[in-house]
N, C-alpha and C positions, 0 to 999 in steps of 0.2 A: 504494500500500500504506500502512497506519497505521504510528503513530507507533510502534508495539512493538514493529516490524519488526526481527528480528536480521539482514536479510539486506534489502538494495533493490538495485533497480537505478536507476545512473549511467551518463551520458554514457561511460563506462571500462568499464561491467562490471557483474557482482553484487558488490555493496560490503558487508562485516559493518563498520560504524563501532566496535562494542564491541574487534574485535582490531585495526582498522586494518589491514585484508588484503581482497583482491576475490579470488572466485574465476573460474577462464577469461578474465579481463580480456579485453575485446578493443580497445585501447589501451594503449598503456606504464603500467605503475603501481608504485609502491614495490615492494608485496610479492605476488605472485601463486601460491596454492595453484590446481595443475592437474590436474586429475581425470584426462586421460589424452593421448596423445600425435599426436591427429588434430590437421589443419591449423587448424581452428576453433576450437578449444577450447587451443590453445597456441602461442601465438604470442610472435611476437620482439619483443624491446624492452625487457622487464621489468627492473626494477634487481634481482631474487632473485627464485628459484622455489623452490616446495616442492611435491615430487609421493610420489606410493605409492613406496618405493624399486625394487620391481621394473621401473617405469619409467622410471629414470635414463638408462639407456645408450640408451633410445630418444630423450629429452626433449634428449639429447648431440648425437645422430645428426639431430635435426631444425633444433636450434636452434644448435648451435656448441660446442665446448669451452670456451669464455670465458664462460658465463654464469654466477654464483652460484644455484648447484642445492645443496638440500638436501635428501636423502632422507630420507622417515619408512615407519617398517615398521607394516603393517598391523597395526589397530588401536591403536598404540600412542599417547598422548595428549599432545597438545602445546599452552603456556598460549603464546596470543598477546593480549598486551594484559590484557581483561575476557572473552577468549571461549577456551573449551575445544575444541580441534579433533584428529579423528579420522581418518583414511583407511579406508577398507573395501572389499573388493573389490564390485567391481562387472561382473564375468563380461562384461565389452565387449571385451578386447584384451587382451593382454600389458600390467601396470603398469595396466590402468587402475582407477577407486578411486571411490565417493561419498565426501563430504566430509560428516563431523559435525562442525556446531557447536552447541553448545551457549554458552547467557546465563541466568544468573540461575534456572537449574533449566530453562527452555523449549528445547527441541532441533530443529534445525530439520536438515535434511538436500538435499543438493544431487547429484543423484546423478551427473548429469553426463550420457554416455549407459552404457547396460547391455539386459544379455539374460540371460534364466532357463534357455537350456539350455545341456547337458553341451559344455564346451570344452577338448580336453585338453590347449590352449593358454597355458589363462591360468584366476587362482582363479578357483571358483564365486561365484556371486553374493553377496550374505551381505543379508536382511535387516536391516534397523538401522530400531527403534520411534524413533518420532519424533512432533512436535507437527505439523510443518508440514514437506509431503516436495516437492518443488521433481522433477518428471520430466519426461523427456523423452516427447515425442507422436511421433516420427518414422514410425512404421507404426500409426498410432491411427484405424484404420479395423478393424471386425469381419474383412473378408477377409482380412486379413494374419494368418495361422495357419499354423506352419514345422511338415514333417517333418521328423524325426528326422536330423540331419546323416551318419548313417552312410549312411541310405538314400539323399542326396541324392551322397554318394559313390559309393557301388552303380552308384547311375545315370549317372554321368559316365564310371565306370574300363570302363560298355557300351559309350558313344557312345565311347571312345576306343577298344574294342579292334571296334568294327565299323569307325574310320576307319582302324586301319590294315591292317584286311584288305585296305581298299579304296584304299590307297598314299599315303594322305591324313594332312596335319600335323593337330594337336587343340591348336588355337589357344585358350583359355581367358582370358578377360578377367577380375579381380579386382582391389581394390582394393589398395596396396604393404603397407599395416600393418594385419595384423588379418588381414584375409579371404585370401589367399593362403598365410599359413603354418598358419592353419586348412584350408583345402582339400586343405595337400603332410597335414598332420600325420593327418587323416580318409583319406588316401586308402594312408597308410602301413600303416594297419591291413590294407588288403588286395592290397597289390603290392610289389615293393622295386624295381620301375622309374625309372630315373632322369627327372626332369624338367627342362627348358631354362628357364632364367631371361630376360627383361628385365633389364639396368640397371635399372630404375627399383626392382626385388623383393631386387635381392640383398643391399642392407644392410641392410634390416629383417630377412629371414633369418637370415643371420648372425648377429645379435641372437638374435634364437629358438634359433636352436643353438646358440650359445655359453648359452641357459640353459636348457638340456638338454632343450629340446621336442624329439621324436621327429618328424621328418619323412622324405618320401623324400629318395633322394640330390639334389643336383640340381648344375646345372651350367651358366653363364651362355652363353647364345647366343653373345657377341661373340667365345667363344673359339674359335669354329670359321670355315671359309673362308664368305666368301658365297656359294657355291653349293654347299655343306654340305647333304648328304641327312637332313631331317627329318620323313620321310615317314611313318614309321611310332611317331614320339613325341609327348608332352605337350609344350606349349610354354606356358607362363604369362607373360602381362605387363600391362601396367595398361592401363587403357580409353580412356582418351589415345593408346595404339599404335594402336587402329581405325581403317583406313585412312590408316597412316601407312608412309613408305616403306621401315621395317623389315619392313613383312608382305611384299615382293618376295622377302625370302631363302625363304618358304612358296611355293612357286608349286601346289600342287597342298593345300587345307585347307578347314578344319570351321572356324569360331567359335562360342563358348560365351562366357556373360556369367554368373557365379556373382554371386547378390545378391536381397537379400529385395523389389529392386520386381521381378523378373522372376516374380511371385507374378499380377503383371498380363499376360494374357498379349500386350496390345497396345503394353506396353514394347519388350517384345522386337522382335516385328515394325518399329516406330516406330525401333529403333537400329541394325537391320537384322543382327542376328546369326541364326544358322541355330540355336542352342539356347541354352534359357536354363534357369540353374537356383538353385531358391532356398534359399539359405543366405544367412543375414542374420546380422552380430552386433549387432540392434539388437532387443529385445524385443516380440513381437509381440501382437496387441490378448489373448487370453486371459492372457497374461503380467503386459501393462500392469496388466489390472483388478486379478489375484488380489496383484500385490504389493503396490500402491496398499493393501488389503483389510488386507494383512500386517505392512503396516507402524505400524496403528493412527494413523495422521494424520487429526487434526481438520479440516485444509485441505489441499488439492494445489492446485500451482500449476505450469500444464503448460504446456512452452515445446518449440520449433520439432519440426514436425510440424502435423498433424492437431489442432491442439489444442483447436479449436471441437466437433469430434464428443465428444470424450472428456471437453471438461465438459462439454456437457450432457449425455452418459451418466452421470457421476457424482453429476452434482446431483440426477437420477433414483434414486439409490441413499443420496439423502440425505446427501452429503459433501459440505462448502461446496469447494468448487472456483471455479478462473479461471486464465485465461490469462494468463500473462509473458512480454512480448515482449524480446526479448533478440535475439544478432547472432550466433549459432549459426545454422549453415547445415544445410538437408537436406539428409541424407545421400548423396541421390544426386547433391549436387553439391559433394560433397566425396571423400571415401576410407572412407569405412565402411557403405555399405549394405548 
């Protein structure tokens, strides 16, 4: 990147030199602003963090009570250094946020990861105009096109009530932050039936309720005997349980994989689950394009994902675009697909 750059990448991360801050560092650094509370994008070691404040108590839960966190409330503007910086919601998760910087009047915007639909989890997305908009590509193929998350609820709370006519558990795999208290909170709209927790779901939970998200009831597996009858209930846990010796306490089940690659339907097959269904909180390609469009950016600089398809579809639309390689993981091999 050129010399004008408010924003490069370093051996550490995306570095702004004008405030001396990286954002999502992925090595220790002084100061790290974190867009939101997945394993790749916030990590441990930082000497101080500054995140959206509604994602404190996750950024707690991930990384420790002992770290110097500082919360800022969306939109509200904070002088670091030479550079003027912003949090904005970014519709990915509970607390998560793009980051505005701003140098010398030019605005550069880092969004982190995000999604444009209805989550009544976590704030709506928020456009924020900018010079140069830094996105992520994670589903940056034309195919990746999400229904409507109620419908995709509709469809699971069927596969569940035809498993238990038939005395069978409804094993749902999701990932711990994000997509599971999306899942109980979509599926509250239409049942008040309790759901079986994993270990792995219950403290990001808890988070969520404790900030007054609307979910069903639910109730941790481990508190019941091992040969506890769960035949006729939802059971959520994270995809790391798949074939692991917790699924013994199911002896008679269904598995379901909630997630924007089960949009392929030879993912599914390939991971060996009997239904897959897609709900993503990562933006998917009509999304990508119209915000890109929205945001009034002279350049996008598109990192992990798809990101060779997506510049050159926008270079076709006349936008300088290029890819920034960075240490952000796809989604699917992390916790947010």
């Amino acid at each position: 990147m050129g010399r004008r750059d408010i924003i490069e990448v370093t051996g550490r991360g995306l570095y702004c030199p004008a405030g001396d801050f990286h954002i999502d560092p992925w090595r220790p650094v002084a100061r790290a602003l974190v867009t939101h509370g997945h394993a790749d994008h916030a990590r441990w070691g930082h000497d101080a963090y500054w995140c959206a404040e509604p994602g404190t108590k996750i950024l707690i839960q991930r990384l420790g009570a002992n770290i110097t966190l500082t919360p800022v409330a969306y939109n509200e503007p904070l002088q670091l250094g030479n550079a003027r910086v912003s949090f904005h919601p970014a519709g990915h998760v509970l607390g998560s946020a793009q980051i505005r910087v701003e140098v010398d009047g030019e605005v550069w915007v880092v969004s982190g990861d995000y999604k444009r639909q209805a989550d009544p989890t976590c704030r709506a997305f928020e456009v924020v105009p900018c010079d140069t908009f830094i996105t992520e590509a994670t589903f940056g193929l034309p195919v990746y096109r999400w229904a409507p998350a109620a419908d995709v609820a509709r469809d699971l709370l069927a596969w569940w009530t035809a498993n238990a006519a038939a005395g069978r558990t409804s094993v749902v795999f999701t990932y711990a932050l994000g997509k599971a208290q999306r899942l109980l909170a979509e599926l509250a709209h239409l049942t008040d039936a309790p759901a079986y927790l994993h270990g792995a779901h219950g403290p990001m939970t808890e988070i969520y309720r404790q900030a007054g998200i609307n979910m069903l009831p639910t109730e941790p597996v481990s508190a019941y005997a091992k040969h506890a009858d769960f035949s006729q209930s939802l059971v959520v846990g994270p995809p790391s349980a798949a074939g692991s010796r917790w699924m013994r306490r199911f002896k008679h089940h269904s598995t379901g994989f909630v997630s924007g690659w089960m949009r392929i339907r030879g993912n599914r097959r390939r991971r060996g689950y009997d239904r897959g269904f897609v709900m993503s909180d990562h933006v998917d390609w009509p999304g990508l394009i119209d915000t890109i469009k929205a945001t009034g950016a002279r350049r996008v600089l598109a990192t992990h994902g798809r990101t060779d398809v997506l510049v050159a579809y926008l270079k076709t639309l006349g936008i300088d675009a290029a890819p920034l390689e960075t240490q952000y993981a796809d989604a699917g091999e992390t916790d947010s697909g």
